[in-house]
Biotite code that builds the C-alpha atoms (Angstrom):
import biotite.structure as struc

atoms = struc.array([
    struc.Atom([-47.357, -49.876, 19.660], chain_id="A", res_id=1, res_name="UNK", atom_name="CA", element="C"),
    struc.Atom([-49.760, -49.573, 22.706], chain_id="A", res_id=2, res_name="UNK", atom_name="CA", element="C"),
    struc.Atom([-49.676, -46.415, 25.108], chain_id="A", res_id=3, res_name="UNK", atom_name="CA", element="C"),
    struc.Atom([-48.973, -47.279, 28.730], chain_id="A", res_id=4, res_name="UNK", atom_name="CA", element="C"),
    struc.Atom([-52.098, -45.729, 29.224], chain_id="A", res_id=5, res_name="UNK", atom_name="CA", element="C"),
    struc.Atom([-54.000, -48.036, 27.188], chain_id="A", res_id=6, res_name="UNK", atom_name="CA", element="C"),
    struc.Atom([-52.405, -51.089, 28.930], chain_id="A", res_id=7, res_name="UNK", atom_name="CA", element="C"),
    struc.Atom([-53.189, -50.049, 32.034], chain_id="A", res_id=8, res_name="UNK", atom_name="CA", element="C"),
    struc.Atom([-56.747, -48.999, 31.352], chain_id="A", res_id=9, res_name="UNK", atom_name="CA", element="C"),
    struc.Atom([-57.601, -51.913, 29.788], chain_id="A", res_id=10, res_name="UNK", atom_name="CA", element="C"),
    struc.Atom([-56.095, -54.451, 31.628], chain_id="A", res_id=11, res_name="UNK", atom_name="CA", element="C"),
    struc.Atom([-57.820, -57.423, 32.784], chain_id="A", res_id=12, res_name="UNK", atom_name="CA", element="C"),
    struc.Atom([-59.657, -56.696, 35.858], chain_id="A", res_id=13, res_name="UNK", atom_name="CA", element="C"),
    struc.Atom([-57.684, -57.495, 39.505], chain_id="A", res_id=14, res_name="UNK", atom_name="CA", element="C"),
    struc.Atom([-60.138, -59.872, 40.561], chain_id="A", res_id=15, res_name="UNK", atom_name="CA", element="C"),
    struc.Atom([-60.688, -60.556, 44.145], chain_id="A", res_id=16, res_name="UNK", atom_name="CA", element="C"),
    struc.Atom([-59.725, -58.093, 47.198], chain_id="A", res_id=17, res_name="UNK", atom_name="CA", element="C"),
    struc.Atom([-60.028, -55.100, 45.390], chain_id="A", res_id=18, res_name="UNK", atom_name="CA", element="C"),
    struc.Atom([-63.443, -54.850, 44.378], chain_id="A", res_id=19, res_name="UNK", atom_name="CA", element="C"),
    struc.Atom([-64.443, -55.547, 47.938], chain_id="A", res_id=20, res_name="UNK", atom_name="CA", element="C"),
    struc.Atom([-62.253, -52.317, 48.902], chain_id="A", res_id=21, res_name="UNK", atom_name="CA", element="C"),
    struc.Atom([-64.106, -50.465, 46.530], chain_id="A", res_id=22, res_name="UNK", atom_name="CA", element="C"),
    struc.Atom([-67.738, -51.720, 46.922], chain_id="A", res_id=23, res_name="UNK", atom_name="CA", element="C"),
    struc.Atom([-66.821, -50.803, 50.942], chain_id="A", res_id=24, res_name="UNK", atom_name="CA", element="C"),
    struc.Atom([-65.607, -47.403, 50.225], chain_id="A", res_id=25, res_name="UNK", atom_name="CA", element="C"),
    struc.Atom([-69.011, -46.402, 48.288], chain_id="A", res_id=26, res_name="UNK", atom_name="CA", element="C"),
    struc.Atom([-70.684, -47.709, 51.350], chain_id="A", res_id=27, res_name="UNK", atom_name="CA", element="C"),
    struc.Atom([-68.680, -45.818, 53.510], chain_id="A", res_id=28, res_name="UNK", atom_name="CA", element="C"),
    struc.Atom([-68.978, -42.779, 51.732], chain_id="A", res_id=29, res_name="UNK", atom_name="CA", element="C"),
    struc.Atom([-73.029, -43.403, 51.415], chain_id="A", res_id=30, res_name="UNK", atom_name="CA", element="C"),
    struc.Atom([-72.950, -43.562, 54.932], chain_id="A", res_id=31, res_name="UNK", atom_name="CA", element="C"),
    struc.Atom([-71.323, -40.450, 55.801], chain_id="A", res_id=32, res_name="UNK", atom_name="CA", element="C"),
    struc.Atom([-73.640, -38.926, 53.406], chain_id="A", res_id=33, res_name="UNK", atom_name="CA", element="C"),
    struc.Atom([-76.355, -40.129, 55.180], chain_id="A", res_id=34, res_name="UNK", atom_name="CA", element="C"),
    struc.Atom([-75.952, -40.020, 58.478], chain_id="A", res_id=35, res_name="UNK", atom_name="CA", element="C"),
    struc.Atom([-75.140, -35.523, 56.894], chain_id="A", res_id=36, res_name="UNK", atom_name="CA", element="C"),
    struc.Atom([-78.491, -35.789, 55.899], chain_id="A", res_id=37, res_name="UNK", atom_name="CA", element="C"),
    struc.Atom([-80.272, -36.753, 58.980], chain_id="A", res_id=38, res_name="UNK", atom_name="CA", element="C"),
    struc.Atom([-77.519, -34.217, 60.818], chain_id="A", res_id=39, res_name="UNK", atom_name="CA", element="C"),
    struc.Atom([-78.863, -31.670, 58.586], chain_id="A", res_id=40, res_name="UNK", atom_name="CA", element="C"),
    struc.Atom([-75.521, -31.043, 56.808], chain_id="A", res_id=41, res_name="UNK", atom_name="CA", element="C"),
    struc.Atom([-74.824, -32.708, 53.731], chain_id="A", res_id=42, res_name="UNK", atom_name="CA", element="C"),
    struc.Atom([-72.450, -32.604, 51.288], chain_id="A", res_id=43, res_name="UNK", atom_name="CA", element="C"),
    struc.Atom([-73.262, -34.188, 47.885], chain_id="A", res_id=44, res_name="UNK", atom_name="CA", element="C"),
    struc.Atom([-69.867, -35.121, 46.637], chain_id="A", res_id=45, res_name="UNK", atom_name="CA", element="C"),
    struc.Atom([-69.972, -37.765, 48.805], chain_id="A", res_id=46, res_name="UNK", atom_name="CA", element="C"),
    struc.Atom([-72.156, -39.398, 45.971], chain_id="A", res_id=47, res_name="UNK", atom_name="CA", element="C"),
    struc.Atom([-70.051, -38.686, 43.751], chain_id="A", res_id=48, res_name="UNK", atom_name="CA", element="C"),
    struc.Atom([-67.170, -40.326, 45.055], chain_id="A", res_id=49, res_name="UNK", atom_name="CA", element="C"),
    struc.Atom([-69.647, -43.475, 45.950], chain_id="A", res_id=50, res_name="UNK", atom_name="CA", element="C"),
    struc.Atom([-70.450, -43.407, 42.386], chain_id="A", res_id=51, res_name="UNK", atom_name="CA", element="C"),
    struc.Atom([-66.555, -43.168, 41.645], chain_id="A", res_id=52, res_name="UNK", atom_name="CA", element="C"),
    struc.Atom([-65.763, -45.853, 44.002], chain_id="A", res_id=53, res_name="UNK", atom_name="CA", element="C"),
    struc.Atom([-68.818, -47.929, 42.522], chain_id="A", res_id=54, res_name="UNK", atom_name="CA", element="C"),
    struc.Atom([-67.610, -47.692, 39.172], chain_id="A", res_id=55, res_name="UNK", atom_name="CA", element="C"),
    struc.Atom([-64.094, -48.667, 39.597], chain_id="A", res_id=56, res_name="UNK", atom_name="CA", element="C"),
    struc.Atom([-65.547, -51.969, 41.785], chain_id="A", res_id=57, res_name="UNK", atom_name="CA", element="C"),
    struc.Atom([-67.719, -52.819, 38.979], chain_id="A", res_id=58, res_name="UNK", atom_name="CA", element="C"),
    struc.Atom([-65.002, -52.674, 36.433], chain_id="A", res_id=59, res_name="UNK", atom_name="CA", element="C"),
    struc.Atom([-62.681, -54.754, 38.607], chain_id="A", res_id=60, res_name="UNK", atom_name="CA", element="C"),
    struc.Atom([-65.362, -57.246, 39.737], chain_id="A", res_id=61, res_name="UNK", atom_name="CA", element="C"),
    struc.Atom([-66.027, -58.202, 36.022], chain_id="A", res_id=62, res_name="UNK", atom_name="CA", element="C"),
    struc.Atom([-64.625, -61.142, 34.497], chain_id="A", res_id=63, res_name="UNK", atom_name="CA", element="C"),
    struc.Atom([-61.054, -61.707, 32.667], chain_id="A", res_id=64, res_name="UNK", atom_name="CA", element="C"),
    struc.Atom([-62.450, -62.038, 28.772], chain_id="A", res_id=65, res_name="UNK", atom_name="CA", element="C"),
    struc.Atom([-64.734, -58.483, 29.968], chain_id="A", res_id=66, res_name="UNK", atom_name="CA", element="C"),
    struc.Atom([-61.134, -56.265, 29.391], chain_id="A", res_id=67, res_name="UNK", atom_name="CA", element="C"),
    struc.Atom([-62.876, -53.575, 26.904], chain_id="A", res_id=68, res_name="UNK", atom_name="CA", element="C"),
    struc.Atom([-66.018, -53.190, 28.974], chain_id="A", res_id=69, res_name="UNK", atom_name="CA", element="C"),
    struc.Atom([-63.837, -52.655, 32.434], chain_id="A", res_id=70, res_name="UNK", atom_name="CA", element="C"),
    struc.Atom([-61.324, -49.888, 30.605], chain_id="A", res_id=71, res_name="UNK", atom_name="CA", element="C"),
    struc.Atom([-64.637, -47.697, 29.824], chain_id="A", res_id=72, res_name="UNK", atom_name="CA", element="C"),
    struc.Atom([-65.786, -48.568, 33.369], chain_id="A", res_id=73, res_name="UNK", atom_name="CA", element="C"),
    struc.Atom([-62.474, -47.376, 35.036], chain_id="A", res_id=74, res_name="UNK", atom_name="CA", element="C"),
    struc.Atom([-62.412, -44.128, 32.100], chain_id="A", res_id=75, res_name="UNK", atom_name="CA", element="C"),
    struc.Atom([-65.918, -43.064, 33.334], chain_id="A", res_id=76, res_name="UNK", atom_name="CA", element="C"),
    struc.Atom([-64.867, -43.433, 36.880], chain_id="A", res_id=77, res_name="UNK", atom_name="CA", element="C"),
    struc.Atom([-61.706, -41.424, 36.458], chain_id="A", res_id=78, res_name="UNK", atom_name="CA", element="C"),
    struc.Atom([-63.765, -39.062, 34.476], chain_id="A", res_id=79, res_name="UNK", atom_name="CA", element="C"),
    struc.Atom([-66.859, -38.755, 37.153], chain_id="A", res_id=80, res_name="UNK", atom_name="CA", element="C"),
    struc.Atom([-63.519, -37.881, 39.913], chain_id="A", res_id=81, res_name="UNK", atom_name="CA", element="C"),
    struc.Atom([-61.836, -35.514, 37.873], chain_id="A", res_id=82, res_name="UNK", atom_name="CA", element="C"),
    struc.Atom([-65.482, -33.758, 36.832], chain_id="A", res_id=83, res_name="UNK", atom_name="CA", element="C"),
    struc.Atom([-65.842, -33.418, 41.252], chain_id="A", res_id=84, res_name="UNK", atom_name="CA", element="C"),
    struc.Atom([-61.987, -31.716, 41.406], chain_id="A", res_id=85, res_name="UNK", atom_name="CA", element="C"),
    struc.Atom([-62.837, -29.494, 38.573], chain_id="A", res_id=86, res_name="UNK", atom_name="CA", element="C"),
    struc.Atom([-65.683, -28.572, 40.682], chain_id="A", res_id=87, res_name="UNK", atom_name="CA", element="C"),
    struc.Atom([-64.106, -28.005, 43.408], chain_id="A", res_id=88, res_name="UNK", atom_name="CA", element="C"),
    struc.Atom([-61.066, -25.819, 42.175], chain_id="A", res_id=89, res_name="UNK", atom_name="CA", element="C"),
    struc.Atom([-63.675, -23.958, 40.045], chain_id="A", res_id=90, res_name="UNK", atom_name="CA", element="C"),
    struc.Atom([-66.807, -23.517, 42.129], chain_id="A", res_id=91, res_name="UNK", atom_name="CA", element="C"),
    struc.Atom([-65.788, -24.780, 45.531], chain_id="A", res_id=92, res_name="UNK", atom_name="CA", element="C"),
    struc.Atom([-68.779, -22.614, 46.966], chain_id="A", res_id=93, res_name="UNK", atom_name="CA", element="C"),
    struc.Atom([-71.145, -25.348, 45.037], chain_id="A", res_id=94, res_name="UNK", atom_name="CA", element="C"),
    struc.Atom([-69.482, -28.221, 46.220], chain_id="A", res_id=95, res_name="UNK", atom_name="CA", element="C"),
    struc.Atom([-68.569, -27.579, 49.738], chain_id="A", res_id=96, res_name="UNK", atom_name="CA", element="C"),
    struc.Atom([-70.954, -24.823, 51.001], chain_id="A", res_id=97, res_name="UNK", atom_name="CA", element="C"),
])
């Protein structure tokens, strides 16, 4: 019998509005990082959640019959997240200094 977990990871991908949402987040965050950077101030887990965001629009932008591929696509992403609040519980001078 399959986990919740498993069903839900390795669904079929959404399809069309949310990949959009998610490709605009990692621009958004890029952007914030950058315009830091010419500021003079900025913070690198802003890449990470771009990557994060990336990730998770990649895995949803794929098609139906791509179900396996998209699960390790959303794992990674969920992964690459809880890696930054690990981080940032644990070291937050590294993360937010």
């Amino acid at each position: 019998m399959p986990s919740r977990i498993e069903a839900v990871l390795f669904d079929e991908p959404s399809g069309s509005p949310m990949p959009l949402i998610m490709f605009s987040g990692a621009v958004l965050f890029v952007g914030v990082y950058a315009y830091g950077a010419l500021r003079g101030g900025a913070n690198s887990y802003l890449l990470v959640m771009a990557a994060g965001s990336t990730l998770s629009g990649i895995a949803e932008s794929l098609p139906t019959d791509r179900r396996r591929i998209a699960g390790v696509l959303r794992i990674t992403a969920i992964l690459i997240l809880l890696a930054l609040v690990a981080v940032v519980l644990f070291a937050p001078d590294q993360v937010l200094a």
